[in-house]
Backbone as a ProteinNet text record, in pm:
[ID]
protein_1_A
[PRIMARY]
XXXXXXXXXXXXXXXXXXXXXXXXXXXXXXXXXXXXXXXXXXXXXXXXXXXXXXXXXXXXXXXXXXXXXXXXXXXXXXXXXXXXXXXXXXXXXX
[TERTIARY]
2573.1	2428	2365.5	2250.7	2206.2	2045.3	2004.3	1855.5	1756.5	1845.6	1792	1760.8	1865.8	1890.6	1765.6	1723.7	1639.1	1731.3	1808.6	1862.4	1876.4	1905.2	1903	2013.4	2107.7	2266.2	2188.8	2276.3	2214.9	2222.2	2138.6	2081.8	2041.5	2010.7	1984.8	1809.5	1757.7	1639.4	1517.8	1403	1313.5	1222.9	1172.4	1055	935.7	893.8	788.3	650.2	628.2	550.3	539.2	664.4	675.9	590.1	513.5	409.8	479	562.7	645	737.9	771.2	869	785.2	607.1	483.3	450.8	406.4	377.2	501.4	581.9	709	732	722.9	692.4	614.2	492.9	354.2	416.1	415.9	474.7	595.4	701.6	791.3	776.7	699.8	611.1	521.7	456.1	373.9	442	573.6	638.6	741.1	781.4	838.7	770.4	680.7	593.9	529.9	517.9	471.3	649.8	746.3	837.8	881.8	851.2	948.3	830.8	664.2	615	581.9	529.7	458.4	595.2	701.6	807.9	931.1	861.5	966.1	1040.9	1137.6	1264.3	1284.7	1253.2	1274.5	1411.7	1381.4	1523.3	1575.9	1437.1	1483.3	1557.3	1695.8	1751.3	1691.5	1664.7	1591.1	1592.6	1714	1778.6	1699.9	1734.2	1614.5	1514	1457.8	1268.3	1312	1385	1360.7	1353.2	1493.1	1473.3	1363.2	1361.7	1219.6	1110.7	1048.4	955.4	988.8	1063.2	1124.1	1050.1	1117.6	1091.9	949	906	723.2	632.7	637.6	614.6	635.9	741.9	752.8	699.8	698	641.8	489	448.7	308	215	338.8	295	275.5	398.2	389.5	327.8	207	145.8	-27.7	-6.5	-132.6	-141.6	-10.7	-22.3	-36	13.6	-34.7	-164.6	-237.5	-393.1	-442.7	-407.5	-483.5	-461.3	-382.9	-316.3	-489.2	-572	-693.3	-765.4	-794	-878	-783.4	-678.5	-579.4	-571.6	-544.8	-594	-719.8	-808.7	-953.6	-932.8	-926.6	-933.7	-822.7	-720.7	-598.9	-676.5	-740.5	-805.4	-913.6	-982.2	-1122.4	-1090.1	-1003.8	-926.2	-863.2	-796.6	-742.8	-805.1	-769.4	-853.5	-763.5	-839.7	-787.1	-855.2	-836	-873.4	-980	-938.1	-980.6	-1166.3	-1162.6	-1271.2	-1374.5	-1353.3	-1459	-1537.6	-1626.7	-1745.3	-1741.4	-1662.4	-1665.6	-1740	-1775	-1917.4	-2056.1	-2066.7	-2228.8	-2196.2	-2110.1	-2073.1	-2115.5	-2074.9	-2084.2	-2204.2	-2283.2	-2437.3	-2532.3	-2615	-2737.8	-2879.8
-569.4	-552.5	-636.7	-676.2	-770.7	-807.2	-795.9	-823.9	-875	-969	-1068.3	-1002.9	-933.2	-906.1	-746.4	-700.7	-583.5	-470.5	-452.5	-337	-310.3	-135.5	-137	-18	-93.5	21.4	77.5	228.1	324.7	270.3	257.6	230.6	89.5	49.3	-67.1	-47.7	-122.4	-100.8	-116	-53.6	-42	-101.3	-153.8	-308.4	-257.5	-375.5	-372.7	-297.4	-287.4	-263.6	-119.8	-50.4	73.6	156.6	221.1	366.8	451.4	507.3	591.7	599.7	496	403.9	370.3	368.7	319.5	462.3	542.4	716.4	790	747.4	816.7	765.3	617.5	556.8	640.3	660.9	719.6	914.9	927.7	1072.5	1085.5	1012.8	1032.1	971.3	896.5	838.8	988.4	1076.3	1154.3	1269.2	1294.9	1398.7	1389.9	1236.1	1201.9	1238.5	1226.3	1200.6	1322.3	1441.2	1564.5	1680.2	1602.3	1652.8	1614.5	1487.8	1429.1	1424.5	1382.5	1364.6	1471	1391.3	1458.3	1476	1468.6	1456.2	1567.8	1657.7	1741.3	1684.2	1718.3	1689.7	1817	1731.4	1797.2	1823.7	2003.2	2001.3	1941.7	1890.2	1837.5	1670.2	1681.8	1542.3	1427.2	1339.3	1217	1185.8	1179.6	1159.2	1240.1	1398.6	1494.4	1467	1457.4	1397.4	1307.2	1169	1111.3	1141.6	1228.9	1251.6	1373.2	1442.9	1518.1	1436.6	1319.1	1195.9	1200.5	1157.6	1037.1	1213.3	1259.4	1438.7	1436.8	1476	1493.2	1405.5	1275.3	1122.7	1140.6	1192.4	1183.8	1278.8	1381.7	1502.6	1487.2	1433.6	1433.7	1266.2	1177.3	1099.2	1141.8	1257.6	1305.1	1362.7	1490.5	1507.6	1450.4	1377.6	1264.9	1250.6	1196.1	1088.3	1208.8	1347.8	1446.3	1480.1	1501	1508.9	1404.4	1290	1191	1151.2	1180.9	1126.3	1087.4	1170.9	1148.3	1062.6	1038.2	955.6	788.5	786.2	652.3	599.3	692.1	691.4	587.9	651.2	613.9	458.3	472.3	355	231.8	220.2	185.1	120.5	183	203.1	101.4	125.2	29.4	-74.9	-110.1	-260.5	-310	-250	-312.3	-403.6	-437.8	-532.4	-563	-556.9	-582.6	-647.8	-734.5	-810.2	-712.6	-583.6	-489.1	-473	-460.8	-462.3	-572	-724.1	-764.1	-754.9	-811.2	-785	-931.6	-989.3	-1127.6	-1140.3	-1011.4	-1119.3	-1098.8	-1049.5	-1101.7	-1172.7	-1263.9	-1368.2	-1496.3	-1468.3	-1570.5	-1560.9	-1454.7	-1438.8	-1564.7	-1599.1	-1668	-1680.5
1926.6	1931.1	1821.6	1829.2	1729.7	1737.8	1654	1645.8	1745.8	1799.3	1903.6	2045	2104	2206.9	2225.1	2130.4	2132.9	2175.6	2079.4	2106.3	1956.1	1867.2	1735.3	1729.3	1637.8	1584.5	1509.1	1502.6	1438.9	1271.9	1204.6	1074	1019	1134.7	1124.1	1084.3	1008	927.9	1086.1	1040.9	1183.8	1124.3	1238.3	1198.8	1168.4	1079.9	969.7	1035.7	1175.5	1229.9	1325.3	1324	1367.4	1288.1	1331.2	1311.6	1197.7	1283.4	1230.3	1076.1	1105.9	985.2	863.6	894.9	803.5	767.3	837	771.2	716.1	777.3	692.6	520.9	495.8	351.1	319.6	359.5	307.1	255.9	326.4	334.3	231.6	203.6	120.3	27.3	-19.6	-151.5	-202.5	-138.6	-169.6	-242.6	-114.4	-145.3	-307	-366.1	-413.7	-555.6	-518.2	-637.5	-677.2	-566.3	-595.4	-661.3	-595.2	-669.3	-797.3	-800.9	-941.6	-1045.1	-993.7	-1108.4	-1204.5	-1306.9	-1447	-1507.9	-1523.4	-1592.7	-1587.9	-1477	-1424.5	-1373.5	-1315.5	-1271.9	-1150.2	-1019	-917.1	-885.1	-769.1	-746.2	-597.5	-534.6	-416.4	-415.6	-281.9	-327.6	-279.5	-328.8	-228.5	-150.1	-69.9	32.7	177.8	105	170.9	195.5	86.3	142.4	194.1	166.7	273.8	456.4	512.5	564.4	636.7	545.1	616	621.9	568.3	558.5	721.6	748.7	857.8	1001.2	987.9	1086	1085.4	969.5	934.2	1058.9	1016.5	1081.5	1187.4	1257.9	1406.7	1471.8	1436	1461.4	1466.1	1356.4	1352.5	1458.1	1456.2	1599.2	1699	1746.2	1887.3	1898.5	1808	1811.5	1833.8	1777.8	1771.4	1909.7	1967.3	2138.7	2192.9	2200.8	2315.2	2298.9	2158.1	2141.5	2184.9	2203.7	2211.8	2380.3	2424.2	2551.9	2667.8	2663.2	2752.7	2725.5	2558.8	2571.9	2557.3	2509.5	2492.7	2672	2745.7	2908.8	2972.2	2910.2	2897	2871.7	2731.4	2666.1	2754.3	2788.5	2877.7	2947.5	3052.2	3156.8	3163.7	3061.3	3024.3	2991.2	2949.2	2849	2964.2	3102.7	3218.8	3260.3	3367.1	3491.2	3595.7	3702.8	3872.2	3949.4	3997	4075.9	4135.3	4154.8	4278.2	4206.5	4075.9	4022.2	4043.5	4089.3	4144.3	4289.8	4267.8	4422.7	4446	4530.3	4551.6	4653.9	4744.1	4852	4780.7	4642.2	4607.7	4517.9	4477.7	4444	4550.3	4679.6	4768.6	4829.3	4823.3	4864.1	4783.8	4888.8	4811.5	4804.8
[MASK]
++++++++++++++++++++++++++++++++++++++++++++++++++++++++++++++++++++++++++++++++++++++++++++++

C-alpha cells in the first residue's frame, strides 16, 4: 500500500486536510494544556489524551453531519446543475 495508490496502513499519518485529524490537534492541545499546565503535573498519559482527542473529534463530526445533514442537502443541491434545469425553448423563442 502506498501513498499514491489512495489507500492508508494503519498509522500511517492522515492528511493535512482531514477535519478530524485538524479538531483532534485542537482538542488535545486544550486538553494537554488543561492537564499539564500551571506547573502541575498531570496524572493523565499523553498518549491517552491523545487518543481520546482523536474519539472526541470524531464523535463530534458525526455529530455535526447528522445535525447538519438537511441543510448540507440543500446546499449540495443548490451548488448542482443539470442540464434538466435549463428552458431551452425560451431560449430559442424570439
Amino acid at each position: 500500500m502506498s501513498e499514491h495508490d489512495g489507500s492508508k496502513s494503519p498509522g500511517a499519518p492522515a492528511k493535512a486536510d482531514d477535519p478530524v485529524t485538524a479538531l483532534a490537534k485542537d482538542i488535545f492541545a486544550r486538553l494537554a494544556a488543561a492537564t499539564y499546565g500551571g506547573g502541575k503535573a498531570g496524572e493523565a498519559d499523553a498518549k491517552e489524551l491523545g487518543k481520546l482527542s482523536l474519539r472526541l473529534a470524531a464523535a463530534f463530526m458525526q455529530a455535526w453531519e447528522e445535525a447538519n445533514a438537511e441543510a448540507l442537502a440543500a446546499e449540495r443541491k443548490r451548488r448542482s446543475f443539470s442540464a434538466d434545469d435549463l428552458d431551452i425553448e425560451s431560449l430559442l423563442k424570439k
